[in-house]
C-alpha positions in Angstrom: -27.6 31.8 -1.7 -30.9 31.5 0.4 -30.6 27.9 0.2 -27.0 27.5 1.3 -27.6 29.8 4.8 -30.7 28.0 5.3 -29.2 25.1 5.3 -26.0 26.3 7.5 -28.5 27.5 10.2 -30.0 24.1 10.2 -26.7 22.6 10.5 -25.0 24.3 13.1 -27.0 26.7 14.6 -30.9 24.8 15.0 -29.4 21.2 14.4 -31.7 20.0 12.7 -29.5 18.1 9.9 -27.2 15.4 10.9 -23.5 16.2 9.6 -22.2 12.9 9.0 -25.5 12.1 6.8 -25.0 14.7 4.8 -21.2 14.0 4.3 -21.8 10.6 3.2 -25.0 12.0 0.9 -23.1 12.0 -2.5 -26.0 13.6 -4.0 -25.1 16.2 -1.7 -22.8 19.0 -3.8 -19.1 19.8 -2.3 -19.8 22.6 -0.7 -22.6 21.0 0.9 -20.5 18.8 2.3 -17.6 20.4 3.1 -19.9 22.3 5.7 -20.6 19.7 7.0 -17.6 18.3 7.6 -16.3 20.8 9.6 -19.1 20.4 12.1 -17.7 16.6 12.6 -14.5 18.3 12.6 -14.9 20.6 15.4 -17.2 18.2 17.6 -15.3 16.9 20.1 -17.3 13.9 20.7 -16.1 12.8 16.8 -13.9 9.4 17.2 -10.4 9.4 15.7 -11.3 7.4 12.5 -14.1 9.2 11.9 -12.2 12.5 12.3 -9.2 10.9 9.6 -12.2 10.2 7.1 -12.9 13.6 7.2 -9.6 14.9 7.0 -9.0 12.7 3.9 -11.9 14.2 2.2 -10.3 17.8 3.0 -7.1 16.9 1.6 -8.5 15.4 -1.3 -11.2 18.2 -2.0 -9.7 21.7 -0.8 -6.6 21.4 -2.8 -8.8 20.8 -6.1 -10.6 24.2 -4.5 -7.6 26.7 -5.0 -9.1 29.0 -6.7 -12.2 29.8 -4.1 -11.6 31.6 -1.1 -10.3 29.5 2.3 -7.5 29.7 4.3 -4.9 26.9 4.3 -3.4 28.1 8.1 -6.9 27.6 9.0 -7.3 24.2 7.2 -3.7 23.4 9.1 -5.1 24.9 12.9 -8.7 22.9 12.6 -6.4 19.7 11.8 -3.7 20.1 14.2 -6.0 21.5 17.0 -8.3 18.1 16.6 -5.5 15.7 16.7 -3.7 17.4 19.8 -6.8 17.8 21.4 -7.1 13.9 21.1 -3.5 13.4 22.0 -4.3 14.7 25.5 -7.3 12.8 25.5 -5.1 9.3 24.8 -7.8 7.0 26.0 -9.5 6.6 22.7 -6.0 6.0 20.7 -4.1 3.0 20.2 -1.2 2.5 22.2 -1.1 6.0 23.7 2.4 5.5 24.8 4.0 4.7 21.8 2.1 6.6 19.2 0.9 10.1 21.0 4.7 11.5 21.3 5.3 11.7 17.5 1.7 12.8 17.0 2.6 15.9 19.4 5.9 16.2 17.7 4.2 16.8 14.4 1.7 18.8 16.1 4.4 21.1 17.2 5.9 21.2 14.2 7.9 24.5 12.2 6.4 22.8 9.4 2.9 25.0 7.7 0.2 24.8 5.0 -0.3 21.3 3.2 3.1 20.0 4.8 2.4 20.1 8.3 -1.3 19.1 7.5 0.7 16.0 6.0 3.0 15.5 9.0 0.2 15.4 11.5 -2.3 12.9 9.7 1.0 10.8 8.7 1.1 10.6 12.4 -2.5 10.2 13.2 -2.5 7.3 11.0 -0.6 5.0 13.7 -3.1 6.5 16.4 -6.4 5.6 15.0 -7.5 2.2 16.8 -8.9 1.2 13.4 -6.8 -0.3 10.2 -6.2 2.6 8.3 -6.2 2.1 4.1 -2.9 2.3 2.4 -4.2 4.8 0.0 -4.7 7.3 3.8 -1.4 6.7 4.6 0.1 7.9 0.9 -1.9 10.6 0.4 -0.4 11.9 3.9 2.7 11.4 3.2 3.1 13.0 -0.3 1.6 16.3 1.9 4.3 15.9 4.4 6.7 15.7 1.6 5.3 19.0 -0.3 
């Protein structure tokens, strides 16, 4: 366990480890980099495509994960918070005024859990000013769909 909370105080408490280096280290174990990834997460200087690669890797991993302990309304807050936090910040998405209203909508969703998680990436997809992969987009939608 000592190595673990050493190496969460050097991530987010002495920052002394870079986050997105170790989330790309695929020697790294999962865990490893799950912590990691919600430092890029919850930085709000993390770009919008860069914030959907790590949300992919959450929606691939933590589903896999259901029998450790975390907290899938906390999964859906961290990913709804980011993108509505970036929908009020609309210069760094594409076409703010087309694609930042159904973004908010699915923010604001009655939707929870996996679904809603869906909803808002589906709709982050179109917001990202980067081509987003095919294989993003489905893995969205079959969440949205749950």
């Amino acid at each position: 366990m000592r190595p673990y909370l050493d190496f969460i105080e050097a991530l987010f408490v002495e920052n002394t480890l870079d986050a997105g280096t170790t989330v790309r280290d695929q020697s790294q174990s999962g865990p490893w980099r799950l912590a990691a990834s919600i430092k890029i997460a919850t930085d709000h200087a993390t770009r919008p495509a860069d914030l959907l690669i790590i949300h992919m890797l959450w929606t691939d991993a933590l589903p896999r994960l259901a029998n450790l302990i975390f907290v899938l309304l906390d999964v859906e807050h961290l990913v709804t918070s980011a993108w509505l936090r970036l929908s009020e910040d609309s210069f760094l998405l594409r076409s703010p005024a087309l694609t930042v209203p159904p973004l908010q909508e699915a923010c604001a969703s009655a939707s929870t859990g996996w679904r809603k998680v869906g909803e808002v990436l589906t709709a982050a997809c179109d917001t990202v000013p980067a081509p987003v992969s095919q294989e993003f987009r489905r893995r969205f939608r079959e969440l949205a769909q749950a």
